[in-house]
Residue frames relative to the residue before (quaternion, step in Angstrom):
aa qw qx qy qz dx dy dz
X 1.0000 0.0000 0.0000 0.0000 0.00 0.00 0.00
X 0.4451 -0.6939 0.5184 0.2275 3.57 -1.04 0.52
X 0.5011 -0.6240 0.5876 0.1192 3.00 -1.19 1.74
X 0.0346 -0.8891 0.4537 0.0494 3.73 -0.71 0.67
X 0.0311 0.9261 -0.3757 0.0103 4.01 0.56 0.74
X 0.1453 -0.7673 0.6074 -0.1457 2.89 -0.99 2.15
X 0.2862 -0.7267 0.5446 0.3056 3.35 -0.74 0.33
X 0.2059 -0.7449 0.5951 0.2206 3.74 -1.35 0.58
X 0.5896 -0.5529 0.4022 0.4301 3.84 -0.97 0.85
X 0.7327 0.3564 -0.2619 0.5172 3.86 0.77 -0.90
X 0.9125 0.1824 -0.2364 0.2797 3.82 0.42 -0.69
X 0.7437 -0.3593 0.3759 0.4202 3.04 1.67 -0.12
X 0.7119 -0.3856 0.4740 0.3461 3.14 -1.49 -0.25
X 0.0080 -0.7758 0.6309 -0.0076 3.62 -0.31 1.33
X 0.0953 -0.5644 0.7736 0.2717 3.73 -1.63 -0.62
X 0.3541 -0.6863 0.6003 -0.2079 2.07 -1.64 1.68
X 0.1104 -0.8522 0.4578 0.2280 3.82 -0.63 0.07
X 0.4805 -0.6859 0.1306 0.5307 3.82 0.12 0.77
X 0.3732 0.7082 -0.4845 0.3528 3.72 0.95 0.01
X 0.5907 0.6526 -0.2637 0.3944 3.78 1.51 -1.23
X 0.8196 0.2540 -0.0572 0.5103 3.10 0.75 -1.54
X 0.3905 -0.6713 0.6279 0.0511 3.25 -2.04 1.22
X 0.0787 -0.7184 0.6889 -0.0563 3.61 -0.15 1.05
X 0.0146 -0.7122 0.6974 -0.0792 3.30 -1.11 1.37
X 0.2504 -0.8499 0.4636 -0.0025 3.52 -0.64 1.15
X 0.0219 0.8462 -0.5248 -0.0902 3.58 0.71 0.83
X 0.8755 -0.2449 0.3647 0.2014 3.56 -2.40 0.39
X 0.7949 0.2181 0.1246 0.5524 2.66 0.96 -1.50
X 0.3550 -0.8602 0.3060 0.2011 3.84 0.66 1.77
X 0.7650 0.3676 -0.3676 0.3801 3.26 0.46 -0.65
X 0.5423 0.5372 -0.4303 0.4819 3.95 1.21 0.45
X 0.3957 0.6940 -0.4641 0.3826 3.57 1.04 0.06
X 0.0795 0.7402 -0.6557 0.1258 3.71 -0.91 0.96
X 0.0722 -0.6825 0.7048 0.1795 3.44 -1.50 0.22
X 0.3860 -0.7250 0.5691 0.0383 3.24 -1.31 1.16
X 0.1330 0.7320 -0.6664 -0.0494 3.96 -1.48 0.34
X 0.5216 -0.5643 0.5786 0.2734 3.04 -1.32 0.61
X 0.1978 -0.8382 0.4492 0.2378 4.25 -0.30 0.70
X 0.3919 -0.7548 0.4510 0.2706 3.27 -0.09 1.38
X 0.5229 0.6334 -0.4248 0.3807 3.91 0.82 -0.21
X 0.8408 0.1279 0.0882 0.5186 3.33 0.65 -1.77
X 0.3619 -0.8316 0.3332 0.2577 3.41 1.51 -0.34
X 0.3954 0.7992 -0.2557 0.3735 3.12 1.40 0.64
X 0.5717 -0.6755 0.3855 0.2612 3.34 0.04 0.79
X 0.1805 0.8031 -0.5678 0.0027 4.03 0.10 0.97
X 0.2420 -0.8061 0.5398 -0.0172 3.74 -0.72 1.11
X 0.0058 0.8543 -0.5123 0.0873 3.52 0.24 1.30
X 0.4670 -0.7003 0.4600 0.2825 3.70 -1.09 0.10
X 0.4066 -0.7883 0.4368 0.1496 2.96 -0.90 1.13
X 0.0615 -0.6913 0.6980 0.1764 4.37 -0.58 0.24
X 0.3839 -0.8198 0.2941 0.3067 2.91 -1.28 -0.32
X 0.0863 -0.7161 0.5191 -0.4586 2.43 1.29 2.15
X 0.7814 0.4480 -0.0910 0.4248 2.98 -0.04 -1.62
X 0.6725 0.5144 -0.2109 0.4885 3.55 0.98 -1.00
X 0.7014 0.2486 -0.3844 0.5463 3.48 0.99 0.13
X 0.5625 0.6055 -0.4365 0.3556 3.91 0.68 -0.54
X 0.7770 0.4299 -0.2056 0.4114 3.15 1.71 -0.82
X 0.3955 0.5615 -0.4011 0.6062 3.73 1.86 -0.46
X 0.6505 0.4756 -0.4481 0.3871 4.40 0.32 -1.36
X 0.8959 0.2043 -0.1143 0.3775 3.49 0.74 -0.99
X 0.8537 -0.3601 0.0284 0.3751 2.82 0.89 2.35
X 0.6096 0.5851 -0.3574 0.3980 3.61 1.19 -0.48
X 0.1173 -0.8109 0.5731 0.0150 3.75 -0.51 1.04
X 0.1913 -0.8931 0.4069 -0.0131 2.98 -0.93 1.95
X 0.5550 -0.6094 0.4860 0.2906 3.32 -1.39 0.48
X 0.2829 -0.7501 0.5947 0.0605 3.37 -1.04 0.89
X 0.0145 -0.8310 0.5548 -0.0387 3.69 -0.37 1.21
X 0.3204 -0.8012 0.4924 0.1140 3.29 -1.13 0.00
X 0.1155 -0.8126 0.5285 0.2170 3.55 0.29 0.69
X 0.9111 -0.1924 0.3472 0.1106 2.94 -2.17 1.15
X 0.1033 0.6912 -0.6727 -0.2431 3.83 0.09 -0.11
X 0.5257 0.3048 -0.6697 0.4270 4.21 0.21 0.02
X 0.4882 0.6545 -0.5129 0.2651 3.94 0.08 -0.68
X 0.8577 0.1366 -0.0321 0.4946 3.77 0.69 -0.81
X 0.4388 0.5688 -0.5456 0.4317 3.35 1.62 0.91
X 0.5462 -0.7400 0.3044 0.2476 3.53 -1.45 1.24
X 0.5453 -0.7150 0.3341 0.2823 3.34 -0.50 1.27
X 0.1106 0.8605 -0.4668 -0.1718 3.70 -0.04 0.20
X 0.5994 0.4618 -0.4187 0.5021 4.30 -0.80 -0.61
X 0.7179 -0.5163 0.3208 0.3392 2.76 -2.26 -0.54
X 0.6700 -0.4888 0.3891 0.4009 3.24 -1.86 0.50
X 0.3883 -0.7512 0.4668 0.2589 3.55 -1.12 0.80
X 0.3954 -0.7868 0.4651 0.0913 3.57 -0.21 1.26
X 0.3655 -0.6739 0.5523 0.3275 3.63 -0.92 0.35
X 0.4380 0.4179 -0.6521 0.4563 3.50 0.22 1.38
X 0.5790 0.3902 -0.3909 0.5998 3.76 0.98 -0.73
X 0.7578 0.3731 -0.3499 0.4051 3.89 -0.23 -0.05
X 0.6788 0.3853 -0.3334 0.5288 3.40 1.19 0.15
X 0.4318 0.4073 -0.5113 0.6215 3.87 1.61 0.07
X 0.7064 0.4211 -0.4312 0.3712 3.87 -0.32 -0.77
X 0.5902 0.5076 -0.4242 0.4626 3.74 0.60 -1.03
X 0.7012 0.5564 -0.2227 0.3861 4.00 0.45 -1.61
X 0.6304 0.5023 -0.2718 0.5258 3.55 1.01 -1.41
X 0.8071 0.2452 -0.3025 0.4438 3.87 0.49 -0.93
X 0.4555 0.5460 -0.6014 0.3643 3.64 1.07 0.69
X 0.6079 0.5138 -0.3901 0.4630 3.62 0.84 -0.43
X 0.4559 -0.6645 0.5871 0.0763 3.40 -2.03 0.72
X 0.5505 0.5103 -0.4295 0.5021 3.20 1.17 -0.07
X 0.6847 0.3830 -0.2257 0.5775 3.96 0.93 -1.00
X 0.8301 0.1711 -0.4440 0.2907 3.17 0.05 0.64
X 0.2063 0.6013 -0.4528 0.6252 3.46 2.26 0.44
X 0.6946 0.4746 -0.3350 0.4243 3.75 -0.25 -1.05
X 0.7033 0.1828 -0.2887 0.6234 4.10 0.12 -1.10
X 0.5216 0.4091 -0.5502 0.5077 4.04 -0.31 -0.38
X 0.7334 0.4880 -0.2732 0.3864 3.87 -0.23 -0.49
X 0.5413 0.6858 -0.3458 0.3422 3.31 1.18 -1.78
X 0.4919 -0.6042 0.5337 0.3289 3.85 -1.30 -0.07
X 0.4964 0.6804 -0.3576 0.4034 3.53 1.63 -0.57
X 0.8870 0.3726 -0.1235 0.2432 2.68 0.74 -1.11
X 0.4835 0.6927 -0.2632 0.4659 3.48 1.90 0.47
């Protein structure tokens, strides 16, 4: 079995075997990342993936996941930033039965 060596921010340099690591390969290359539980501290360590890395890690037996990002995920964001006064009117507004009797009702919305 292949011996596999990652380093963890708290313990260092572990070995790993590819069964350890989770190599998720995304659509969109530079979101690619492989993941390992650290058998030292047990802490979840989430590293990026190139695709360097993405074969050194497929050669030595790891078998990745293919994802797709979101196209809203990587459309540019534009206006203003929504503040947590606007998330506390929206939270308040949908505690109320009249505002959400009122759109359920609305013609828009049929």
């Amino acid at each position: 079995m292949t011996t596999i060596k990652a380093s963890c921010p708290t313990c260092g340099e572990v070995e790993l075997t590819n069964a350890d690591v989770r190599l998720r390969v995304c659509s969109h290359a530079s979101l690619s990342y492989y993941a390992f539980d650290c058998p030292g501290c047990h802490d979840e360590v989430r590293k990026p993936a190139d695709d360097h890395v993405i074969s050194l890690l497929m050669s030595g037996g790891v078998k990745a996941e293919v994802w797709d990002v979101p196209a809203e995920a990587l459309e540019q964001k534009t206006g203003a930033l929504l503040s947590y006064d606007d998330l506390l009117d929206f939270a308040l507004q949908l505690q109320g039965d009249d505002f959400l009797a009122a759109v359920a009702g609305s013609p828009a919305s049929r």
